[in-house]
N, C-alpha and C positions, 0 to 999 in steps of 0.2 A: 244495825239499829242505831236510832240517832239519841243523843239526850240535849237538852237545851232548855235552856230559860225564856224564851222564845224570841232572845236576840242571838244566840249564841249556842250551834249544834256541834256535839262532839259525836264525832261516829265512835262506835263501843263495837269490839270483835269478840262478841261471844259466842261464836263457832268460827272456823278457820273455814276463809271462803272454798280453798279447796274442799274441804269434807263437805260444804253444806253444798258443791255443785251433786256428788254424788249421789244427792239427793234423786232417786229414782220418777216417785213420786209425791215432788213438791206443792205445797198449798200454793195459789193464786195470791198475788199481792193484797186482793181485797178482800182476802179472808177474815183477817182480824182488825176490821176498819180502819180508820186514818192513824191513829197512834197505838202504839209506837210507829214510826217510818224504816219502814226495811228497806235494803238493797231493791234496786228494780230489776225484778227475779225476770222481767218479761223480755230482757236483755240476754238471759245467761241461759244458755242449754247445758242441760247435766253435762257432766264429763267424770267418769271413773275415777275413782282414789285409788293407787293400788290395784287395778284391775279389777274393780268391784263396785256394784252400786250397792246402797244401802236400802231399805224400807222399812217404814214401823209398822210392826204386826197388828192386827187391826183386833183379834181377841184375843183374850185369856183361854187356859186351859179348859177352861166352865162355858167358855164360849159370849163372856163378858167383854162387851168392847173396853179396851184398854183406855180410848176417851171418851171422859164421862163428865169433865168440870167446864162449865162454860167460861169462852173468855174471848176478849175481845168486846166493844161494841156490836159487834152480830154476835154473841152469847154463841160463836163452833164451840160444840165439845170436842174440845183439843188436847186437854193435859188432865194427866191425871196423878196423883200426887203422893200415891203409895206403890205403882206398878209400872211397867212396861213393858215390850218385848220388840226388841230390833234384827232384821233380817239383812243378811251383806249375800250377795251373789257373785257372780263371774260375771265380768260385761259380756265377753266371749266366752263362752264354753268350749271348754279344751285348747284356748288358747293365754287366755288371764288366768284359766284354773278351773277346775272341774268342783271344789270344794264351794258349798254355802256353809254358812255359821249363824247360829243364834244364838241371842243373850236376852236375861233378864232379869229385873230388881233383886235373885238371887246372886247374879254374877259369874255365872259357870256356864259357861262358853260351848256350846256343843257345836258337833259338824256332819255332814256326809254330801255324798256327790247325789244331788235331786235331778240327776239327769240335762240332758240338752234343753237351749232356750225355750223352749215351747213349756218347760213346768219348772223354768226357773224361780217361782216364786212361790211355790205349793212347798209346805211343809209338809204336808201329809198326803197321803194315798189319795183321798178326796180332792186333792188341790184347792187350800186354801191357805191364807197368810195368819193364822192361828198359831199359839202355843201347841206343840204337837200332843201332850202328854203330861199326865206330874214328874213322869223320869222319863223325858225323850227318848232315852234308847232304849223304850219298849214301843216305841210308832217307829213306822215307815214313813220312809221321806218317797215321793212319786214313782222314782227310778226303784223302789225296791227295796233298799238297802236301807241300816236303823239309821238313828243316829246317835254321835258316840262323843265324851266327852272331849274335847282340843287335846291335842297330848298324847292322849289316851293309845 
């Protein structure tokens, strides 16, 4: 992202382009209109952190979309300012790792193995990118199995 006085642009790194390639599925550059100026995303194909891509989960446990504030010139609901919930996978399964992990505005880290690529993004049984649960390790993740806290 660029800032400037409009003779003078400073790029600002407020994500590290590594993580922000792992971006699984990234917004288009002309999502949030001309300003601010982003990276030209239309250059760069994800590429794994750590063996892992990331997503942000698209609802709350209530089944609330997690964006709900408009922003941007086109007014996306993109942010939201009390919640989130973020999803990291295996790019490979059973070769980066068999484990997904979710996190959110509480901060407690849950994991389990949701099985091979084909339900790599399903949190739950139904296959969707939802909050699974108020205490995730009373849901099933695709493959079956609960999920449990990191650690744990």
């Amino acid at each position: 992202m660029y800032r400037g006085d409009g003779a003078t642009q400073i790029k600002l790194g407020l994500v590290d382009i590594a993580l922000g390639r792992s971006d699984f599925a990234p917004a288009t550059d002309d999502v949030f209109g001309t300003m601010p100026a982003f990276e030209d995303w239309n250059n760069v194909s994800p590429v794994s952190k750590s063996g892992y891509y990331i997503r942000i989960l698209l609802q709350d446990v209530n089944g609330n979309n997690y964006s709900q504030n408009p922003v941007g010139t086109n007014n996306i609901l993109a942010t939201n300012n009390n919640f989130f919930g973020i999803m990291a996978a295996p790019a490979e399964y059973g070769s980066s790792g068999i484990r997904s992990a979710i996190v959110n505005q509480e901060g407690i880290i849950y994991q389990v193995d949701c099985g091979g690529d084909a339900n790599k993004w399903g949190t739950t049984a139904i296959f969707t990118l939802r909050w699974p649960d108020v205490v995730p390790s009373r849901a099933q993740a695709p493959s079956g199995y609960y999920w449990g806290v990191s650690g744990d």
